[in-house]
C-alpha positions as CSV (number, residue, x, y, z in Angstrom):
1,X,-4.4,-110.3,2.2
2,X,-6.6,-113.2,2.3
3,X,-10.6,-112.2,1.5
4,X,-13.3,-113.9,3.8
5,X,-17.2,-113.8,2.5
6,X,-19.6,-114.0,5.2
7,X,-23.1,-114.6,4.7
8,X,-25.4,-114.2,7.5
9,X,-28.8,-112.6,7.5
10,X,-28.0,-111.3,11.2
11,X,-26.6,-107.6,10.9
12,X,-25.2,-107.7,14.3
13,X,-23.2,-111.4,13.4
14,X,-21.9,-109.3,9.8
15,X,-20.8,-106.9,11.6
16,X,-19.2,-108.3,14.8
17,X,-17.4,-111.0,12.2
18,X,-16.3,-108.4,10.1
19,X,-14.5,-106.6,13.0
20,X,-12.8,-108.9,14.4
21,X,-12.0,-110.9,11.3
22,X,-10.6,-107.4,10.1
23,X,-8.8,-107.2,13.3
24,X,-6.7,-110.6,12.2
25,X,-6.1,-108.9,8.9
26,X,-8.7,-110.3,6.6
27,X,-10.5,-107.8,4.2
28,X,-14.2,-109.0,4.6
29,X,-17.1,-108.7,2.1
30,X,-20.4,-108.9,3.4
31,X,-23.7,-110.5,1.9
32,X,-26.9,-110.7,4.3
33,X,-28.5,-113.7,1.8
34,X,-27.8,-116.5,-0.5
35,X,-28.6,-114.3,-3.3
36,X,-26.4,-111.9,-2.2
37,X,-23.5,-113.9,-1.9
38,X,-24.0,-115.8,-5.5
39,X,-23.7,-112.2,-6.6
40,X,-20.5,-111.3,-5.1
41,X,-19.2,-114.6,-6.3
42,X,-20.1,-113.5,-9.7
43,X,-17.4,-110.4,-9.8
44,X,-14.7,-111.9,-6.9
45,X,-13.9,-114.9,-5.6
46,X,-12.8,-114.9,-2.0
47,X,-10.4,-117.2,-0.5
48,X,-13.2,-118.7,2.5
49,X,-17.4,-118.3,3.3
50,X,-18.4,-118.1,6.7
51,X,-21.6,-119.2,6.1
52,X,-25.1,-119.4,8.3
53,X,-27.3,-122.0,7.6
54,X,-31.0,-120.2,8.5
55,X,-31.6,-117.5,6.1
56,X,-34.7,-116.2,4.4
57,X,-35.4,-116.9,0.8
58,X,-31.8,-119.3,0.1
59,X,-30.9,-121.1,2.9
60,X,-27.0,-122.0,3.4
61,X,-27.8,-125.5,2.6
62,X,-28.8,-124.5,-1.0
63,X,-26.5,-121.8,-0.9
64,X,-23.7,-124.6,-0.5
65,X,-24.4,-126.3,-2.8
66,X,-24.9,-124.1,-5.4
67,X,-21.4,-122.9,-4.5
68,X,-20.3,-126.8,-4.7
69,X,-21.8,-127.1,-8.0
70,X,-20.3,-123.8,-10.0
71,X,-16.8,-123.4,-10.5
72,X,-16.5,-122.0,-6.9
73,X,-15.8,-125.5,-5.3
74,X,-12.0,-125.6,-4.7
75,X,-13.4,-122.4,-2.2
76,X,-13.1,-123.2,1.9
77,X,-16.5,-123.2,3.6
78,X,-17.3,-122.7,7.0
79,X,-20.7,-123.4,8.2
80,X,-21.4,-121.1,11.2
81,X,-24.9,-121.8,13.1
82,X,-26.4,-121.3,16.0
83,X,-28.2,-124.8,15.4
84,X,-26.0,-128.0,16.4
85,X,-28.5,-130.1,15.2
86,X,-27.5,-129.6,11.2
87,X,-23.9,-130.6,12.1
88,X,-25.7,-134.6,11.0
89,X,-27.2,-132.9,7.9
90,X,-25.2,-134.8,4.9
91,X,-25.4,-132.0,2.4
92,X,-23.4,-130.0,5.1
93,X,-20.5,-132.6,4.4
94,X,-19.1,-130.5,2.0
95,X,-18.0,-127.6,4.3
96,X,-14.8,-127.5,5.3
97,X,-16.1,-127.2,9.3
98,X,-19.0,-126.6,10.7
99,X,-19.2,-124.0,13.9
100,X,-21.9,-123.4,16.4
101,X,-22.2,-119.7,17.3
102,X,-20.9,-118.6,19.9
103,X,-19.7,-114.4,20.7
104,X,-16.6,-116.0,20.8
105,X,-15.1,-116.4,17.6
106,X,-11.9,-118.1,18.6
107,X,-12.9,-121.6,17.1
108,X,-13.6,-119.8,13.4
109,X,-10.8,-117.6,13.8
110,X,-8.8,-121.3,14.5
111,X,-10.5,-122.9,11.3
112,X,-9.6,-120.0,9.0
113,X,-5.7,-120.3,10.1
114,X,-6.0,-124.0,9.9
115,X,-8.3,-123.9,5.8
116,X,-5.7,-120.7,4.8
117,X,-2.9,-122.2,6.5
118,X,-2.4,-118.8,7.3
């Protein structure tokens, strides 16, 4: 079973993603911050990050490249925001994609297949 991180200071957005990425058979972990999520990359190393770009204290921007930088970088991420206007940002190049959000979650669920090759 293939292990997602998503990193989204939203609840609701954790929490729908979770469910329906559960629902496709992916155990989920959850981190509401950037600081979060460098935690739970200290202990377990999923196999993709669904990550938001607008986040109090570490943004996803940092928090990508941080990830990019530590031993973490052969890990798939997904940059998922509800602002199109960072898809030109060049330190989101390292993503893997980059998703505007949407309540429909076919497009992530589409890049996840794709990045797994599930």
């Amino acid at each position: 079973m293939k292990t997602i991180l998503i990193v989204d200071d939203e609840e609701n957005i954790r929490i729908l993603y979770k469910e329906e990425l559960a629902d496709e058979g992916y155990n989920v972990i959850l981190a509401s911050n950037g600081y979060e999520a460098l935690e739970v990359l200290n202990t377990q190393k999923p196999d993709a990050i669904i990550l938001d770009i607008k986040m109090p204290g570490m943004d996803g921007v940092n928090l990508l490249k941080l990830i990019k930088e530590r031993k973490e970088d052969d890990i798939p991420v997904i940059i998922c925001s509800a602002y199109e206007e960072y898809k030109q940002d060049f330190s989101l190049w390292a993503s893997e994609e980059y998703i505007v959000k949407s309540a429909d979650l076919t497009k992530m669920k589409s890049a996840l297949k794709r990045i797994l090759k599930d």
